[in-house]
Structures are given as structure tokens and as C-alpha cells.
C-alpha positions as CSV (number, residue, x, y, z in Angstrom):
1,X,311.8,58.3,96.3
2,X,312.2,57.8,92.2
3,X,308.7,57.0,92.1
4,X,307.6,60.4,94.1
5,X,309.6,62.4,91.2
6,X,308.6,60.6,88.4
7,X,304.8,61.2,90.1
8,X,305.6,65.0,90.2
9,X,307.4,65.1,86.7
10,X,304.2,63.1,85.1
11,X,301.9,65.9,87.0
12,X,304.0,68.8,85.7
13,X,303.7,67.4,82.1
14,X,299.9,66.7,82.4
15,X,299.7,70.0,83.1
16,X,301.7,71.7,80.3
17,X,299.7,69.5,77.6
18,X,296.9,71.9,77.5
19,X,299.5,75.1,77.5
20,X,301.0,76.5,73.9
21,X,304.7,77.4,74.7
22,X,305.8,79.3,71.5
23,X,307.9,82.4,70.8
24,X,304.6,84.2,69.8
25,X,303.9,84.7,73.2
26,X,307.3,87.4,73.5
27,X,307.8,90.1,70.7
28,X,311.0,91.3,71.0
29,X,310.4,95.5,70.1
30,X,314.1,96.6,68.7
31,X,315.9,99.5,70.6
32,X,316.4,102.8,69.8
33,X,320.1,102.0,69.3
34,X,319.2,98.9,66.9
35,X,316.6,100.8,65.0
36,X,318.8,103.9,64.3
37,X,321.6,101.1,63.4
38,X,319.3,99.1,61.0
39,X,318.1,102.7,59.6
40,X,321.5,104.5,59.0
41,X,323.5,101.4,58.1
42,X,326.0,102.6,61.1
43,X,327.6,100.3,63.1
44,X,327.3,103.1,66.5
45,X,331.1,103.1,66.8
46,X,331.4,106.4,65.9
47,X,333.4,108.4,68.2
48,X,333.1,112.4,69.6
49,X,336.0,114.3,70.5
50,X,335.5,115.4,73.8
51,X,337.1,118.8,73.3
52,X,334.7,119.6,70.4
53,X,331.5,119.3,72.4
54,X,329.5,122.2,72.4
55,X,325.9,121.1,73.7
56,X,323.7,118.5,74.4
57,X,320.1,118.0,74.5
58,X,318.3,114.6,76.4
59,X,316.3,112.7,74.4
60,X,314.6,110.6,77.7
61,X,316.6,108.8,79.9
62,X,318.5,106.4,77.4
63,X,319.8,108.6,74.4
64,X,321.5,111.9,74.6
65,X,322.3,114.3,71.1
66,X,325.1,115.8,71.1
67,X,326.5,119.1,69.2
68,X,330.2,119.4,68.3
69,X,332.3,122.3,66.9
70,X,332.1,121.6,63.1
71,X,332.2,118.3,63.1
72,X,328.4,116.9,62.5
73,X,325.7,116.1,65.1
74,X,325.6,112.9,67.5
75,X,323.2,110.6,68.9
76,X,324.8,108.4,71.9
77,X,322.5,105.8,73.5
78,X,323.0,104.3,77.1
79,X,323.4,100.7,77.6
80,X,320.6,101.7,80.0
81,X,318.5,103.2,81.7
82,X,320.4,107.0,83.0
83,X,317.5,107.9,85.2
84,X,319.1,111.5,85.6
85,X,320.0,112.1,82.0
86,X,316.6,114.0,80.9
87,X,317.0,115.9,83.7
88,X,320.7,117.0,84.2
89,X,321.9,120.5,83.6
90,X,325.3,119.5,82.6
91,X,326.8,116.1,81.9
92,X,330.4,115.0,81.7
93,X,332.1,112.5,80.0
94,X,334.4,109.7,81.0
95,X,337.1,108.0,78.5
96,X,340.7,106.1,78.0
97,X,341.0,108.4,75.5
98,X,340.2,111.9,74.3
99,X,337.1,110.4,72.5
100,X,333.8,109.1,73.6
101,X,332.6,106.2,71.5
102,X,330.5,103.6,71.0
103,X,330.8,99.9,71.7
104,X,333.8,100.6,74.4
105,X,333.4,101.1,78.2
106,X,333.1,105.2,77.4
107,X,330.5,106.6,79.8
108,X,328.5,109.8,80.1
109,X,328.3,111.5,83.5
110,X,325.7,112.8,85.4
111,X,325.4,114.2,88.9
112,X,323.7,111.1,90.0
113,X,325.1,108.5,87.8
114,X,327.8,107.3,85.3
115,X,326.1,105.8,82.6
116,X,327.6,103.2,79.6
117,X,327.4,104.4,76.7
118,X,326.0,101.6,73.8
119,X,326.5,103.5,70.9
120,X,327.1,106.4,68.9
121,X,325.5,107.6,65.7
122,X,327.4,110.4,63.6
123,X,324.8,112.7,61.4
124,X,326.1,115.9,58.8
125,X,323.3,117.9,61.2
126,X,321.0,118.7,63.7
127,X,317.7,117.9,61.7
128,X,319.1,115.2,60.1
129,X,319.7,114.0,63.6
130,X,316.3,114.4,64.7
131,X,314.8,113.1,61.8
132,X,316.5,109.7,62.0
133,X,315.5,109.5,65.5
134,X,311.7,110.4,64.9
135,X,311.9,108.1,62.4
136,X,313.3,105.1,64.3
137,X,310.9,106.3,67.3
138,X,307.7,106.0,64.9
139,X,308.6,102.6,63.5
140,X,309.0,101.3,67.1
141,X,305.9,102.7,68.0
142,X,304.5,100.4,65.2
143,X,306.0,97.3,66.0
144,X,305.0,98.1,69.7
145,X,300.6,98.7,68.0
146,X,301.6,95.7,66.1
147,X,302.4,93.5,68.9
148,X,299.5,94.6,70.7
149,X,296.9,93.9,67.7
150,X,298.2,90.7,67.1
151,X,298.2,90.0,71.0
152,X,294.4,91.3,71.4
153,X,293.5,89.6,68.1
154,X,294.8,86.3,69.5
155,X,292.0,83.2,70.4
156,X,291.9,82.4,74.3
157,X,293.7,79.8,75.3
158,X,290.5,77.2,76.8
159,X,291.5,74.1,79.1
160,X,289.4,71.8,77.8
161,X,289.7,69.1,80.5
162,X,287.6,66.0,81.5
């Protein structure tokens, strides 16, 4: 019985020799929420009084903007995926408090789904808003032409075996 599995393990090994496990194989592409973070120097915990919401506009189906009454412009980003956010007509929000912020269990409503809200970026306006986000888009883009020029510029991997 020990020699069968130390047969198999030896096999496995043989095997592996010829493959190049490395961390160059994955490239980790940031989020939207970790771009706009690493951009803005916010931490996303800033927090929207529900009361003072006056509109909201779906960026895709994992970050929302959000318009207040006089009190700046908002970016919230789902944990994840909201399938029905770029679609919904209205949305709610759900809260311990009279807040919705980032980094808590705070969630933003949909007719189809509750979804977690990750964080929440604070902005003086609309277009500065949309401008951080377009910028954080366009560098993701870039890492994402990055990744795959480095990937297509990457030598085959041949098994050279006797």
C-alpha cells in the first residue's frame, strides 16, 4: 500500500518537472472599488444620508452614483455582482442606521436583489464623480491590455521529453 502512493506521488512529481508554476501565470486586475481607493486616497467608508438622496444613476451591475441634496456626489460599489442594478428603475436602501456606508453590512435594494454594499466614495460633484471613475476605468482597461501583451508575448511552454 505505501509503495503504490509513493509510486503515484513519484509520477505526479515527474510530471510537474516539465511545468513552470509561478504567479506570472495569474494577474490580479484591481477593482473598480480599489482603483478609485488607490486614486482618491479614500478609504470608501464614506457614508450617504439616506434622507438626502435625490437620484441615482447605474454604472453596470457593480457600482451605482449617487446624487444627494447639497451634500456632494457618491460612488457606492457592490461587494458583487447586482445583476439588476443597471437595470432597476428605482432602488432602495437598507441600513442600522439612517446612513448607508461603506465597509459595514449596508445594502442597496433592488426589485430582484439586495446587494452589499463594498464601499463608498464621497466627490464635491457630479463630473468630478465621473471623472474619477473614467479614470479608474481607463487604467484598468490598461492593466487588463497589459496582461494580455505580456501573456501573448510569453514563449510556449515545450515538453521536452525522452
Amino acid at each position: 500500500m505505501k509503495r503504490s502512493n509513493l509510486m503515484i506521488v513519484a509520477i505526479a512529481a515527474a510530471s510537474l518537472a516539465g511545468c513552470e508554476l509561478t504567479d506570472e501565470n495569474t494577474v490580479s486586475i484591481p477593482d473598480l472599488s480599489a482603483t478609485l481607493a488607490n486614486q482618491t486616497g479614500q478609504d470608501g467608508r464614506a457614508c450617504v444620508d439616506k434622507g438626502d438622496i435625490r437620484g441615482f444613476g447605474a454604472l453596470n451591475d457593480r457600482a451605482l452614483f449617487v446624487d444627494t441634496m447639497g451634500d456632494g456626489y457618491f460612488v457606492m460599489t457592490t461587494l458583487w455582482s447586482c445583476y439588476s442594478l443597471d437595470t432597476a428603475f428605482q432602488v432602495g436602501f437598507d441600513s442600522r442606521s439612517y446612513q448607508i456606508c461603506g465597509g459595514r453590512s449596508d445594502k442597496i435594494l433592488t426589485s430582484d436583489e439586495k446587494c452589499l454594499v463594498k464601499q463608498v466614495f464621497k466627490f464635491d460633484d457630479r463630473k468630478a464623480a465621473h471623472q474619477a471613475v473614467d479614470k479608474a476605468e481607463l487604467e484598468r482597461e490598461q492593466l487588463k491590455k497589459a496582461a494580455e501583451q505580456k501573456q501573448t508575448n510569453k514563449p510556449e511552454h515545450t515538453n521536452q521529453s525522452a
